[in-house]
C-alpha positions as CSV (number, residue, x, y, z in Angstrom):
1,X,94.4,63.7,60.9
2,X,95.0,67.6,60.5
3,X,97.8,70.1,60.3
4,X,98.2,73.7,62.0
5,X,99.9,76.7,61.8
6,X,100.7,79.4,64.5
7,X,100.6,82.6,62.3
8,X,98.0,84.0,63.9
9,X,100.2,84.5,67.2
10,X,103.3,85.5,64.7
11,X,105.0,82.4,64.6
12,X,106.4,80.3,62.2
13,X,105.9,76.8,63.0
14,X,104.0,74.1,61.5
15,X,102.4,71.2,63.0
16,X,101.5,67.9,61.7
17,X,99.5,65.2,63.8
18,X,98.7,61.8,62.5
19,X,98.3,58.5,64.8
20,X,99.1,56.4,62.1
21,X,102.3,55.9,60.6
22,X,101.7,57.6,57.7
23,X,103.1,61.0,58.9
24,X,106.6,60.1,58.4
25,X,106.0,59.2,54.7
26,X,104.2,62.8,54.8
27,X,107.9,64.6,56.1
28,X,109.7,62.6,53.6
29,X,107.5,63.5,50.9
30,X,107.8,67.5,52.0
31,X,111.3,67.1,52.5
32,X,111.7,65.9,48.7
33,X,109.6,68.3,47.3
34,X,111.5,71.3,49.0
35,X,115.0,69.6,48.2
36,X,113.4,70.7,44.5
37,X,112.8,73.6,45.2
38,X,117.0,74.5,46.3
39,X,116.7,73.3,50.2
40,X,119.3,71.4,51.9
41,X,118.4,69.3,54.6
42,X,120.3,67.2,56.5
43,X,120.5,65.8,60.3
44,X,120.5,67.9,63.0
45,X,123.9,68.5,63.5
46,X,123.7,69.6,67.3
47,X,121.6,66.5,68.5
48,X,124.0,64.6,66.1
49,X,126.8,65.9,68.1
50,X,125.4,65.5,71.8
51,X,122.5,63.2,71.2
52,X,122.8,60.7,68.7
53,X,120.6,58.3,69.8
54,X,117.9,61.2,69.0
55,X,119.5,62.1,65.6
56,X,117.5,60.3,63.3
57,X,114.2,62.3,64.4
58,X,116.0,65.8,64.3
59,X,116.3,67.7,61.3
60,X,117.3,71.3,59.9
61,X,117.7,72.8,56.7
62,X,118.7,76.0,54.8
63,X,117.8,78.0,51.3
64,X,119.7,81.1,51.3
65,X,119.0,83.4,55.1
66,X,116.0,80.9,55.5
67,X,116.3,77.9,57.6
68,X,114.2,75.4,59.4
69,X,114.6,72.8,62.5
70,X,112.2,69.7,62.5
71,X,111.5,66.9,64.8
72,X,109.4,63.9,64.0
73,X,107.0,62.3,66.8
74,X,105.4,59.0,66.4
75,X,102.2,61.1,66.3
76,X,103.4,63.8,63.7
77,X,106.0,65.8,63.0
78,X,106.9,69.7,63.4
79,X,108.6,72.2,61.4
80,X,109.9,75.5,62.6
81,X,111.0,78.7,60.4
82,X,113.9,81.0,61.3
83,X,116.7,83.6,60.5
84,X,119.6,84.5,61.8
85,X,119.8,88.4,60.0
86,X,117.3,90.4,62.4
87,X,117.0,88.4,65.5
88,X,116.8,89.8,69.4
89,X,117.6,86.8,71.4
90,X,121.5,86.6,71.8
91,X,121.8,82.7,71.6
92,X,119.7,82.9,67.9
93,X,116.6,83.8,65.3
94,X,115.4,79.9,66.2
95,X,115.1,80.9,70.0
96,X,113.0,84.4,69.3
97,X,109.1,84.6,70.2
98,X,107.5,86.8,67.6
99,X,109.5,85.1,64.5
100,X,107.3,86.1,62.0
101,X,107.3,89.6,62.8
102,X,110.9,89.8,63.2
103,X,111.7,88.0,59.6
104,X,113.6,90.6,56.8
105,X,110.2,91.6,54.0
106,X,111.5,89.2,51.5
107,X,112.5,86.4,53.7
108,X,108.5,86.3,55.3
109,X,107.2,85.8,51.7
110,X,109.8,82.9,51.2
111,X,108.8,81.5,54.2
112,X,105.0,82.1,53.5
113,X,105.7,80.5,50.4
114,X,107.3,77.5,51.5
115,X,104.3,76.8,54.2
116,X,101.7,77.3,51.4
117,X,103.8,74.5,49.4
118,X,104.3,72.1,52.6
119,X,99.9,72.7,52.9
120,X,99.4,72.2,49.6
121,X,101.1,69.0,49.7
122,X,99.7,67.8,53.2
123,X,95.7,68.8,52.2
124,X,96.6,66.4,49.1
125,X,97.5,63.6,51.5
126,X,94.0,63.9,53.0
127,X,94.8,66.5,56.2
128,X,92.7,68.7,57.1
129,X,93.7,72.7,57.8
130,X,92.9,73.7,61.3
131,X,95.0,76.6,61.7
132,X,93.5,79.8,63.4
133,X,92.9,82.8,60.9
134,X,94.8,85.6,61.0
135,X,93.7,88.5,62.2
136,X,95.2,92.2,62.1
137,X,92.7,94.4,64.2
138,X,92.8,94.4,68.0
139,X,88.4,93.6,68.4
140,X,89.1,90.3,65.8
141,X,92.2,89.2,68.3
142,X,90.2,89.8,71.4
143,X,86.9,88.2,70.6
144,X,88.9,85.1,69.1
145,X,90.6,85.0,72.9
146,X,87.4,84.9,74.4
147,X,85.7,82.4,71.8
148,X,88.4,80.3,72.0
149,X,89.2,80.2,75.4
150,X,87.3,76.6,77.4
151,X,85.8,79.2,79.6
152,X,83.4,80.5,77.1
153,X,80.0,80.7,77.2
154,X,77.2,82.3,74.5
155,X,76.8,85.8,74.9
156,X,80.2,86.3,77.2
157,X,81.5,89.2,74.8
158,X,78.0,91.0,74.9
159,X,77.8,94.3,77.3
160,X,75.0,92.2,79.6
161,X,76.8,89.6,80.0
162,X,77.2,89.5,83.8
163,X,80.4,89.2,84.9
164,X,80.9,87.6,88.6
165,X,81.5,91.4,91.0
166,X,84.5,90.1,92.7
167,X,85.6,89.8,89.4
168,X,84.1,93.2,87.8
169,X,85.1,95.9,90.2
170,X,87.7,98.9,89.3
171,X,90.0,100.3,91.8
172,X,87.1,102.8,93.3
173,X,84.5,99.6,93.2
174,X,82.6,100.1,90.3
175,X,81.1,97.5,88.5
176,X,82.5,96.6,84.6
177,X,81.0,95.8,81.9
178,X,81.8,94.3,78.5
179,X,82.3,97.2,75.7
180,X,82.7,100.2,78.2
181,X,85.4,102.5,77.7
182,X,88.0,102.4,81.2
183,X,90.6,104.7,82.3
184,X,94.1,102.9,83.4
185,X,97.9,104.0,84.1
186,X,101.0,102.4,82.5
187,X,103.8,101.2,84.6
188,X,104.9,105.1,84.2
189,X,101.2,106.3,85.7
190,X,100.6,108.1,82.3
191,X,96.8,108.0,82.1
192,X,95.7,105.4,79.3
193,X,92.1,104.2,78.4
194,X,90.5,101.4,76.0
195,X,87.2,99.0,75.6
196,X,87.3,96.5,78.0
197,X,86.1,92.8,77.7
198,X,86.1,90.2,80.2
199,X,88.9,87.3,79.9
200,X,89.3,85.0,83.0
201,X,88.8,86.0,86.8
202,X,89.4,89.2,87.4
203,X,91.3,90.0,84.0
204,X,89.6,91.9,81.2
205,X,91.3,92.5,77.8
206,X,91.4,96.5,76.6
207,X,91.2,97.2,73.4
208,X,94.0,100.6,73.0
209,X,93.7,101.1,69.3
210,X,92.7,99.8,66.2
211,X,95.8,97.3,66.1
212,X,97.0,97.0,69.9
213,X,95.2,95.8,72.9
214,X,96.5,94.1,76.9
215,X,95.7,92.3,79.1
216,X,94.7,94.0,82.6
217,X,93.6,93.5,86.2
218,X,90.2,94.6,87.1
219,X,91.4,96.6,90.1
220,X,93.7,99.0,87.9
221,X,90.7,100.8,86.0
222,X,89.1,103.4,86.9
223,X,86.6,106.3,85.6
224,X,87.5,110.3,85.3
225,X,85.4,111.2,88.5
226,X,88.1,112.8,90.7
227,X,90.9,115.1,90.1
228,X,93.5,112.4,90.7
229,X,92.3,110.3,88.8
230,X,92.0,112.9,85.8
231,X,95.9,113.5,86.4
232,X,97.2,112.6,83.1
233,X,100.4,111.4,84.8
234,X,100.6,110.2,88.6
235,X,104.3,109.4,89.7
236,X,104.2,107.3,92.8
237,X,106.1,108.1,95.4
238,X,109.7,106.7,95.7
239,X,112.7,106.6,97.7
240,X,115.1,106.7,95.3
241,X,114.2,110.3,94.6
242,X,115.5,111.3,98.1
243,X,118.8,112.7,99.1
244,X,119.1,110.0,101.8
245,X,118.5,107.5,99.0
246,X,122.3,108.3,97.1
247,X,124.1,108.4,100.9
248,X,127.3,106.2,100.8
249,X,127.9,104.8,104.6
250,X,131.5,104.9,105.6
251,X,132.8,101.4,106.9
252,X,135.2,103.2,109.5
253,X,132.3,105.4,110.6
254,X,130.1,102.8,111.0
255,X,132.7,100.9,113.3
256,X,133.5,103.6,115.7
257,X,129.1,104.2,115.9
258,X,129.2,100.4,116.6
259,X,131.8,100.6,119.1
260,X,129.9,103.7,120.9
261,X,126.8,101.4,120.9
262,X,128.8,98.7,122.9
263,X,129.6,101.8,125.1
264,X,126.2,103.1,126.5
265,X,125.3,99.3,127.3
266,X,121.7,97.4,127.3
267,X,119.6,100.1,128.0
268,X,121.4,102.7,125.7
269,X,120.9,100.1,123.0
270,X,117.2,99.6,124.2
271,X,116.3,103.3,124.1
272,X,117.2,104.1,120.2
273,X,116.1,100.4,119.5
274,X,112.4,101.7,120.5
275,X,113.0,104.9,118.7
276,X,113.4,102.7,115.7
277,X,110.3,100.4,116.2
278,X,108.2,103.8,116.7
279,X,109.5,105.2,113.6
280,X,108.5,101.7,111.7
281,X,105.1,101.9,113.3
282,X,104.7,105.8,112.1
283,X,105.3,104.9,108.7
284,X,103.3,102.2,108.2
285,X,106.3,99.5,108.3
286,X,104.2,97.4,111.4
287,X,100.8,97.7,112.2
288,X,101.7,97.2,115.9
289,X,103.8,99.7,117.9
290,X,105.7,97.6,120.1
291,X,108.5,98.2,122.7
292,X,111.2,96.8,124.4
293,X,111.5,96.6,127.7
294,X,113.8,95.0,130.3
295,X,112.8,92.7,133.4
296,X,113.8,92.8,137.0
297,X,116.7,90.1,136.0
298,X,117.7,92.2,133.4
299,X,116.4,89.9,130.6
300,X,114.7,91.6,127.2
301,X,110.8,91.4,127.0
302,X,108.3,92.9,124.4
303,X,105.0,94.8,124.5
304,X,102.5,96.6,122.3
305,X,101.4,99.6,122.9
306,X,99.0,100.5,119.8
307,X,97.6,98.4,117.0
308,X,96.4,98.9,113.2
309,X,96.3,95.8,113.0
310,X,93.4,94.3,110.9
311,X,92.4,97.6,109.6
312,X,91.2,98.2,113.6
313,X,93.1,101.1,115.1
314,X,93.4,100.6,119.2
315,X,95.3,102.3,121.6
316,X,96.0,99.4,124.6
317,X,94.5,100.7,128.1
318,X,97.9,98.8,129.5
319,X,100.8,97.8,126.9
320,X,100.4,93.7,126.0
321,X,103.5,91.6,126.9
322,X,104.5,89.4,124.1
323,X,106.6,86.5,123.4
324,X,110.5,87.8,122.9
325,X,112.0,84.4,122.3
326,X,109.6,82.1,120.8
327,X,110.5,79.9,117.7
328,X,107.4,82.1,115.9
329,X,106.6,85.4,117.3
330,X,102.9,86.6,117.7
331,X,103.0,88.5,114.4
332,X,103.8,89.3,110.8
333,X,106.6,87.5,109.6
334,X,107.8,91.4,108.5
335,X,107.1,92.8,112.4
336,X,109.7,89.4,113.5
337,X,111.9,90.5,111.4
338,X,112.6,93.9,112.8
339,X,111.6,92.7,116.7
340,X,114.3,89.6,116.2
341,X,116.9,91.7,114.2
342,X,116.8,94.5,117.0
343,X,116.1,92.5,120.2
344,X,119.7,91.1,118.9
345,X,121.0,94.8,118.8
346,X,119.6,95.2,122.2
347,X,120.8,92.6,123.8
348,X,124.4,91.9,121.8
349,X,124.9,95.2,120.2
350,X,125.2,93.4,117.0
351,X,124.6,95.1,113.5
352,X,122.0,93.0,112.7
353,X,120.0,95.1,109.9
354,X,120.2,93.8,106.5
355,X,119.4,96.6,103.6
356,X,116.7,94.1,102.0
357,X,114.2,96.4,102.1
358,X,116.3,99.1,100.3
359,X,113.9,99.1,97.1
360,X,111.0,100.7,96.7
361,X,109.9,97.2,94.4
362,X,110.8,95.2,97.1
363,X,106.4,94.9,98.1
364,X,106.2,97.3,100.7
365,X,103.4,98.9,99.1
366,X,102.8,102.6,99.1
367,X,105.2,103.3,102.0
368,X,107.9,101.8,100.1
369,X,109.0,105.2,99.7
370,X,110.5,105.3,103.4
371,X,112.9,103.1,103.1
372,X,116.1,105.8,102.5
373,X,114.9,106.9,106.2
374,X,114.6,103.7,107.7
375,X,118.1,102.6,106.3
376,X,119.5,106.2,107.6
377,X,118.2,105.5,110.9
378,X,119.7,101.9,111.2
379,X,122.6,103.3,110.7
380,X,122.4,105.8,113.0
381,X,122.3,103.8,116.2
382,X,124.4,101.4,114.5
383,X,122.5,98.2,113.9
384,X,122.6,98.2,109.7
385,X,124.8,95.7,108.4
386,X,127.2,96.6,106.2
């Protein structure tokens, strides 16, 4: 039989857990006593109203701006603290993470009154307290993370603790260790560092200041040893930046360059569809250059010419024929996409180009970037959707 808080991650709830069926005398008795002190409680009007068969476990009171919801289990009961004056989530102050932090000065000593009250009452009913401490500094959180956490073992925190390497590596492959000061980049790449500890897997909690710390990757730290990464702010590269990027494509333009394309026929078509596919290949977009090419009965075929593929870089004595019209084609389900969408160009003159990868956040990785020229040329010969 115990009771808990959740203070320590700035809540405001309070739990009660009891197998016997003495922890609904317990609410009643804590609802009585704070009736006595100028609450009013009642049923939870809501579930009264669309659940009623639930009703008689729900509950939710008020004393001036502070209010409460609880529900009673057959193992315990909970009670949860709230406002409705400073609040961030637009449907209320019950539905906000972070309650505590968010409650009005005077209201957070009511409500830190009124827990001390519901303890009080609960410790003389024989429970015991097993709520976390709270802690302020950033070091107090993170070692209570790793003590708490079931993956703990004695001695994880300490700097020779070893830490699994495919876990412990920074971005340059480095090992880490527990206490060592590491370099990192916000999601605006300005240069950042803290003490890093070892959580779970490859994540390591940095310690920022004296009062803040996160939760990182091991693969985004690094050390000062080269000049980028002593750049105190690194701006990826991005599309969006470019002048292609804001071009508006005319629906009337793009008809009449569809209605050319029908114009110069199959092999036109083929021709700027493998200017395309060598243009994806150039910037990374496929690791294969491939080709179309058309047969002696006129039908469409494929080959590759050159492969990255695999981190291997080979130039094909003669091109490879591939599969054109398979349910699954012989490659990345990013390479079928382009292959299938412009074989359909070739062959039908269809726009068949969708602007999905119009985003540089879209998981392209570091090429992302090229997308305002890949769109421009789709539209150029007349195969980007509109």
């Amino acid at each position: 039989m115990y009771f808990e808080d959740n203070l320590a991650s700035q809540g405001t709830s309070f739990y009660l857990r009891d197998e016997s069926d003495n922890a609904s005398a317990v609410m009643g008795l804590i609802f009585e006593k704070m009736k006595l002190r100028g609450w009013l409680i009642q049923t939870d009007q809501r579930i009264l109203r669309d659940y009623a068969c639930l009703a008689k476990d729900h509950f939710e009171g008020h004393k001036g701006d502070l209010k409460f919801k609880a529900e009673k289990y057959r193992m315990g009961f909970k009670i949860e603290f709230f406002q409705e004056i400073n609040t961030v989530n637009r449907s209320g102050g019950y539905y906000d993470f972070d309650k505590l932090k968010l409650m009005p000065y005077l209201l957070r000593l009511s409500f830190l009154t009124e827990l001390k009250h519901i303890k009080e009452t609960c410790k003389a009913a024989g429970y015991l307290d097993q709520s976390k401490p709270v802690t302020v500094r950033a070091f107090d959180k993170v070692m209570d993370h790793i003590k708490s956490s079931c993956h703990y073992k004695e001695g994880k925190e300490l700097p020779e603790y070893e830490v699994p390497s495919y876990n412990s590596k920074d971005k340059d492959g480095k090992r880490i260790r527990n206490g060592e000061v590491k370099y990192f980049r916000d999601r605006k790449g300005c240069l950042q560092r803290g003490i890093v500890y070892h959580n779970i897997n490859n994540m390591w909690w940095v310690i920022l200041h004296e009062y803040n710390y996160r939760n990182i990757a091991s693969f985004e730290f690094f050390d000062l040893d080269s000049e980028e990464n002593r750049k105190r702010k690194l701006i990826k590269k991005s599309g969006h930046h470019k002048p292609a990027a804001r071009i508006k494509f005319s629906e009337p333009v793009a008809a009449q360059i569809s209605k050319e394309c029908k114009s110069i026929g199959k092999e036109g078509r083929l021709v700027k569809a493998n200017e395309m596919l060598s243009k994806l290949y150039k910037f990374d977009w496929t690791s294969r250059f491939f080709a179309f090419e058309l047969k002696a009965n006129g039908r469409l075929s494929l080959i590759e010419i050159e492969s990255k593929a695999w981190g291997n870089h080979k130039v094909h004595e003669s091109p490879i024929k591939l599969s054109l019209y398979g349910r699954t084609l012989p490659m990345s389900s990013t390479e079928s996409y382009w292959v299938k969408a412009l074989r359909e160009y070739v062959v039908h003159g269809k726009r068949t180009i969708t602007e999905w990868f119009c985003k540089d956040s879209n998981g392209q990785g570091p090429d992302a970037h090229y997308w305002p020229e890949v769109r421009k040329i789709a539209w150029e010969i007349g195969a980007l959707a509109s």
